[in-house]
C-alpha positions in Angstrom: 0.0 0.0 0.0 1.4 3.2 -0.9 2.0 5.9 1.7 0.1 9.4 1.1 3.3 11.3 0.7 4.6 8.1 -2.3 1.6 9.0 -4.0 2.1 12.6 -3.8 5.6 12.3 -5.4 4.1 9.6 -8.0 1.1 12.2 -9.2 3.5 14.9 -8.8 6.0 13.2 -11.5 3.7 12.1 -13.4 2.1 15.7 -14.4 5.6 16.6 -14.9 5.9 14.3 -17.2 3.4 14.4 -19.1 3.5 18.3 -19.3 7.2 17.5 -20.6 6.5 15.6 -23.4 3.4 18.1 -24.4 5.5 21.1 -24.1 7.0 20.4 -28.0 3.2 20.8 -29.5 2.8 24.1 -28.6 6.4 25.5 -29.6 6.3 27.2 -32.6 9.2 26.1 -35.0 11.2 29.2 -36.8 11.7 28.6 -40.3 15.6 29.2 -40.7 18.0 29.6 -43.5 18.1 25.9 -44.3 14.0 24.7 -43.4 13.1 27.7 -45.2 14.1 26.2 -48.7 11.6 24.0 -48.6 8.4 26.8 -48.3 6.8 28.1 -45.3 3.8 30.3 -44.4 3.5 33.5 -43.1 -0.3 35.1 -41.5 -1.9 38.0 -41.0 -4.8 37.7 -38.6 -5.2 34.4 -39.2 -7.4 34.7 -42.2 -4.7 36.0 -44.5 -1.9 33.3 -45.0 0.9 33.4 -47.8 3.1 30.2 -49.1 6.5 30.9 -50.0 8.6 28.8 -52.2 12.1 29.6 -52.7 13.5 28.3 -56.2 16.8 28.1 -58.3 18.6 31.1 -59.4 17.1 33.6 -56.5 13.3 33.3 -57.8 10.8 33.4 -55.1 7.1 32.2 -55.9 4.2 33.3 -53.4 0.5 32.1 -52.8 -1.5 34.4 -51.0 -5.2 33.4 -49.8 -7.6 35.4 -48.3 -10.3 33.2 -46.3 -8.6 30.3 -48.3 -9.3 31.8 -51.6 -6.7 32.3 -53.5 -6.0 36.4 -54.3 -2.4 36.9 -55.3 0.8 34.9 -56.6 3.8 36.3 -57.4 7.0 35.2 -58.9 10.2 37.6 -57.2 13.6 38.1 -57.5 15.1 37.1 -54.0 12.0 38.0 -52.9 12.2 42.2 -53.3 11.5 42.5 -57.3 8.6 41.5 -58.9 8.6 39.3 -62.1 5.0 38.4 -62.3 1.9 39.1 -60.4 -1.4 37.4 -61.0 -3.8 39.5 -58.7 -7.1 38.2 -59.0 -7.0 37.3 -62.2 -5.2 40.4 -64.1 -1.5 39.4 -64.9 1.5 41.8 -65.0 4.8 40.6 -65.9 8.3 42.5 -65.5 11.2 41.9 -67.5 14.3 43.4 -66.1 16.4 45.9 -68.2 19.3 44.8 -65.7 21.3 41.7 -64.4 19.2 41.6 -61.1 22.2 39.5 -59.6 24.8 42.5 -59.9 22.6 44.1 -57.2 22.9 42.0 -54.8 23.8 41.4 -51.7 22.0 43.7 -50.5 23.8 45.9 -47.2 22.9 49.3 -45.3 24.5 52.1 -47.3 23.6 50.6 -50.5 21.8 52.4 -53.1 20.1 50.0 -56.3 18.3 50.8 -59.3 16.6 48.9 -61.3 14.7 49.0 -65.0 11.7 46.8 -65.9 9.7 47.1 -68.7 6.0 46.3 -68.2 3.0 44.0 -69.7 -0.6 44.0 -68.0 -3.9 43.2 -70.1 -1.7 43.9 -73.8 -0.5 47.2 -72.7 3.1 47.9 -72.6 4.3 49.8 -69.4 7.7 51.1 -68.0 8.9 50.8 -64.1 11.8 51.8 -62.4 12.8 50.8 -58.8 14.8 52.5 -56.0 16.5 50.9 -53.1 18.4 52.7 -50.6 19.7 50.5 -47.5 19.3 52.0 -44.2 20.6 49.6 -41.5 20.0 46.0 -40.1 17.6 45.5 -37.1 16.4 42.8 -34.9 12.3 41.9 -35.7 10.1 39.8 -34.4 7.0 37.2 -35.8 6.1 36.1 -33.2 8.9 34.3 -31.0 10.5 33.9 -34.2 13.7 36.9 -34.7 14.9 37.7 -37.8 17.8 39.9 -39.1 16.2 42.5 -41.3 17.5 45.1 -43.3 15.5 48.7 -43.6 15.0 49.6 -47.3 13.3 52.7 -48.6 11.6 52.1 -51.6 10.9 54.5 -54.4 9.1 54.0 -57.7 9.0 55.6 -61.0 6.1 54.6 -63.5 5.8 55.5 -67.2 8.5 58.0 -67.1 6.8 59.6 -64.7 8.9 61.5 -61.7 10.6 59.3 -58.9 8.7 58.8 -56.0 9.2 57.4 -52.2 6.4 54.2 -51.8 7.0 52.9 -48.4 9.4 51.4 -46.5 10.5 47.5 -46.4 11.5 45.6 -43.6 13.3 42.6 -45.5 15.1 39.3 -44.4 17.4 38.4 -47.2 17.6 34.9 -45.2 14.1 33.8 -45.6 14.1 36.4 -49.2 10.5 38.2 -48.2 9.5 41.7 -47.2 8.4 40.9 -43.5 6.7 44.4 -43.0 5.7 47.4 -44.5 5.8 51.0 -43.4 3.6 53.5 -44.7 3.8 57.3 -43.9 0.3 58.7 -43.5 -0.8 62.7 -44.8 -1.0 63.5 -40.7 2.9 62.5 -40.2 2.1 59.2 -38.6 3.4 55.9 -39.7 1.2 52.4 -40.5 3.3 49.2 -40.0 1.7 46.1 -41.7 3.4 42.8 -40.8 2.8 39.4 -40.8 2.3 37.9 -37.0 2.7 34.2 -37.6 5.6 32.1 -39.8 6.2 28.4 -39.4 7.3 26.1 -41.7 5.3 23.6 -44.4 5.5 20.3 -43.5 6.0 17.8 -46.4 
């Protein structure tokens, strides 16, 4: 017969236990520089979730559902130029006028241009792109940290005059845009970010 004071240690070790081994379900796994080559997700809110695929030669494909329905892919130079957007259902391709690869690696103090000429429903169109580095910060999805670098991003569209679009908070490790930053009319800033990233299990 055991004593009260046994079966306080055996209940006692038990719970333990069994809290140890459940612990591991509810950790969130960070994709990292090597998981994150074979696609994770990011979400916003819960019922905005994006797949990211990274391929050869620095292309980066995206799936972006809303609700589960599918809204937006995308096909991106390491992640930070777009090739090819299908947004519901109205496709615009960009073909560089510049070896993409000569601009990279990205690093704060860096300023890149970049040339695309543009297609979207038949009509030809012109973009150019401006990055200038700012520095590398620390940020947060959750309990995952990444490394990011702070880019401000200007555009230029049909020859039209160079303007500042918002500013990117980019991981060249996982090769995505983890937030955006946009400056309002009153002087205040909007940050839109993703708050959840794991990786997809195969």
């Amino acid at each position: 017969m055991f004593s009260t004071a046994v079966l306080t240690v055996t209940v006692a070790t038990a719970l333990a236990l069994a809290l140890a081994l459940a612990q591991p379900c509810f950790a969130q796994e960070c994709p990292n520089e090597r998981s994150a080559k074979n696609g994770f997700i990011v979400e916003r809110s819960e019922r905005q979730k994006s797949d990211v695929f990274h391929g050869e030669q620095g292309i980066v494909r995206t799936i972006m559902r809303y609700d589960g329905t599918t809204l937006l892919e995308t096909t991106l130079y390491e992640g930070i130029f777009d090739l090819d957007r299908l947004d519901r259902g109205r496709r615009i391709k960009y073909e560089p006028g510049v070896d993409l690869k000569s601009l990279f690696p990205l690093a704060p103090g860096k300023r890149v241009k970049a040339k695309f000429a543009s297609e979207a429903d038949g009509r030809p169109g012109r973009l150019e792109v401006e990055l200038v580095v700012k520095k590398s910060e620390d940020m947060f999805i959750g309990p995952c940290k990444y490394a990011v670098l702070r880019i401000e991003r200007s555009e230029s569209r049909d020859a039209g005059p160079m303007r500042f679009a918002w500013t990117e908070l980019y991981s060249a490790m996982l090769k995505l845009v983890l937030a955006r930053e946009y400056k309002e009319q009153n002087g205040r800033t909007e940050t839109i970010k993703y708050d959840r990233i794991y990786p997809i299990k195969n």
